[in-house]
C-alpha positions as semicolon CSV with decimal commas, in nm:
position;residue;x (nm);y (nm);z (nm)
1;X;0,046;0,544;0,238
2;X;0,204;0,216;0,329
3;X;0,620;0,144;0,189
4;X;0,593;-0,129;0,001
5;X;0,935;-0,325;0,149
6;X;1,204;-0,449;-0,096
7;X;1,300;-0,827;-0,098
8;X;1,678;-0,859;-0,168
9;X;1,840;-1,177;-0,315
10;X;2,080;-1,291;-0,512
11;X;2,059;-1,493;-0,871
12;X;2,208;-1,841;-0,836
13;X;2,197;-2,082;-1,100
14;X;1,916;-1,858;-1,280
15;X;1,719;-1,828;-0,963
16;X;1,646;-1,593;-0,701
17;X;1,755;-1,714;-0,341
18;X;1,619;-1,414;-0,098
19;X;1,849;-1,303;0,157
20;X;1,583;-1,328;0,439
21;X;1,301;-1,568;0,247
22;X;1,141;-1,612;0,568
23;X;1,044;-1,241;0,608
24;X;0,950;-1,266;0,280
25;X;0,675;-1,555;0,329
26;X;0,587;-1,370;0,621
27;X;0,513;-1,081;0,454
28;X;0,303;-1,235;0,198
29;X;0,084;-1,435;0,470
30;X;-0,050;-1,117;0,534
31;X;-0,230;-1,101;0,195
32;X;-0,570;-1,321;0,118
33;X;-0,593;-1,561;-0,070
34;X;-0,556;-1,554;-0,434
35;X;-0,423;-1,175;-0,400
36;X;-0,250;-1,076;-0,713
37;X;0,112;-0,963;-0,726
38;X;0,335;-0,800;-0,896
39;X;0,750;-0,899;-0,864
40;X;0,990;-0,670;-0,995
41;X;1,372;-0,819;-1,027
42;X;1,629;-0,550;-1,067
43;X;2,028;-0,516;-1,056
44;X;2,083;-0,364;-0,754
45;X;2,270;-0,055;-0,792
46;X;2,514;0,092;-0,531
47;X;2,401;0,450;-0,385
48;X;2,679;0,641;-0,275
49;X;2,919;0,542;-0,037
50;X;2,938;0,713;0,295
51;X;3,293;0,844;0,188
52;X;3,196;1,002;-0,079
53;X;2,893;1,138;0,139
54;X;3,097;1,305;0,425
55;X;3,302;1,524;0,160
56;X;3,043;1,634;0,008
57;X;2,900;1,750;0,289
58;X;3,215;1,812;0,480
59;X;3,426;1,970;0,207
60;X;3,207;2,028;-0,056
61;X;2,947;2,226;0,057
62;X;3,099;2,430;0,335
63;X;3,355;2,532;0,061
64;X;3,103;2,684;-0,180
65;X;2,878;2,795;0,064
66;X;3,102;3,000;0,257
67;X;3,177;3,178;-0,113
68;X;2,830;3,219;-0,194
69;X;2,707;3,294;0,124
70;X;2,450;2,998;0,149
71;X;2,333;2,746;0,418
72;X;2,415;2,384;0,371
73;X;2,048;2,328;0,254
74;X;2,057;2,652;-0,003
75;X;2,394;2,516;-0,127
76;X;2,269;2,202;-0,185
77;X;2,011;2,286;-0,357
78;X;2,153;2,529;-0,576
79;X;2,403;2,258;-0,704
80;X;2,116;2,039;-0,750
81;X;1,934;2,324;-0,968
82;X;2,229;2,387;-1,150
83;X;2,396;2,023;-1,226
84;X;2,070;1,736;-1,167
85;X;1,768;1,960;-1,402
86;X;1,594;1,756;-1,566
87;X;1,503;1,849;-1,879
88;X;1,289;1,557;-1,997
89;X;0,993;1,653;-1,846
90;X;0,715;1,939;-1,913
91;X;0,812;2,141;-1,571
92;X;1,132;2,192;-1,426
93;X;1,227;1,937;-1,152
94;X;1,563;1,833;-1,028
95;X;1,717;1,486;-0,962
96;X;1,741;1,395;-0,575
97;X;2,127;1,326;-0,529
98;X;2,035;1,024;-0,275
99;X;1,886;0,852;-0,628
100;X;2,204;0,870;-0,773
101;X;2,439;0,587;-0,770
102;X;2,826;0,599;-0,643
103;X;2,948;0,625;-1,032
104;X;2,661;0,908;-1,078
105;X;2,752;1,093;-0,738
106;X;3,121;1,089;-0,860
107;X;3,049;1,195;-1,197
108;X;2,810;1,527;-1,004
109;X;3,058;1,568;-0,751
110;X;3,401;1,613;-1,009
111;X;3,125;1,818;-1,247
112;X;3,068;2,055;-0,967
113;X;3,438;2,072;-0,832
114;X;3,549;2,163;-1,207
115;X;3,296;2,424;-1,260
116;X;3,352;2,599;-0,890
117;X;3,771;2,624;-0,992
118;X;3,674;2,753;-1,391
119;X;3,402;2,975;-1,314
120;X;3,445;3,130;-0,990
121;X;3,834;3,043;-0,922
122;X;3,715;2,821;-0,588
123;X;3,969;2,515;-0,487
124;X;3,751;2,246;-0,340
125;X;4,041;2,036;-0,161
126;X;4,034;1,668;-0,293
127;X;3,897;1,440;-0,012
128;X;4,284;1,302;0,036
129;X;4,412;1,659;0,100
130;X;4,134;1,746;0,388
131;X;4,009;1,615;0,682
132;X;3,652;1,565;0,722
């Protein structure tokens, strides 16, 4: 399966001006003729930041994982299963914590922080007081 790429731009005077409009045209001189197409404009959203990134995995997951005796991977993925379920679907799935944006990430992040110090008494240093 091919990856579709994404086209970013910016709204200027109520329209789009593509950041690179000549890979864009490229892109599209691959297609035949009279090819229909779909365009899809969006708000970009920030994804976390690589700060935020590094203590999670730095701080953040060592921490609990050396308490619950998981790997990175099983640590991840038990905060994943235990903070991202999603519940509006038929089966049980979990949110991927690369989808979620820097607000989102915080939001998980302080959730799972909180919840580590109330339920199981574990003091996940704040990313000022560590090194990482």
């Amino acid at each position: 399966m091919a990856t579709t790429p994404k086209f970013l731009g910016t709204i200027k005077e109520g329209k789009p001006v593509f950041d690179n409009r000549a890979k864009l045209l490229a892109y599209c001189a691959g297609f035949p003729d009279e090819t229909r197409f779909e365009c899809l404009i969006r708000k970009q959203t920030k994804r976390r930041s690589d700060a935020q990134n590094k203590y999670y995995w730095g701080v953040v997951i060592p921490t609990l994982g050396m308490h619950f005796g998981y790997n990175k991977d099983e640590m991840h993925d038990a905060l994943k299963w235990q903070f991202l379920i999603r519940t509006d679907v038929e089966l049980p799935t979990v949110r991927s914590t690369a989808s979620l944006t820097t607000a989102e990430f915080k939001a998980f992040v302080d959730e799972v922080v909180i919840w580590a110090a109330t339920d199981y008494q574990v003091v996940i240093p704040d990313p000022d007081e560590t090194d990482y």
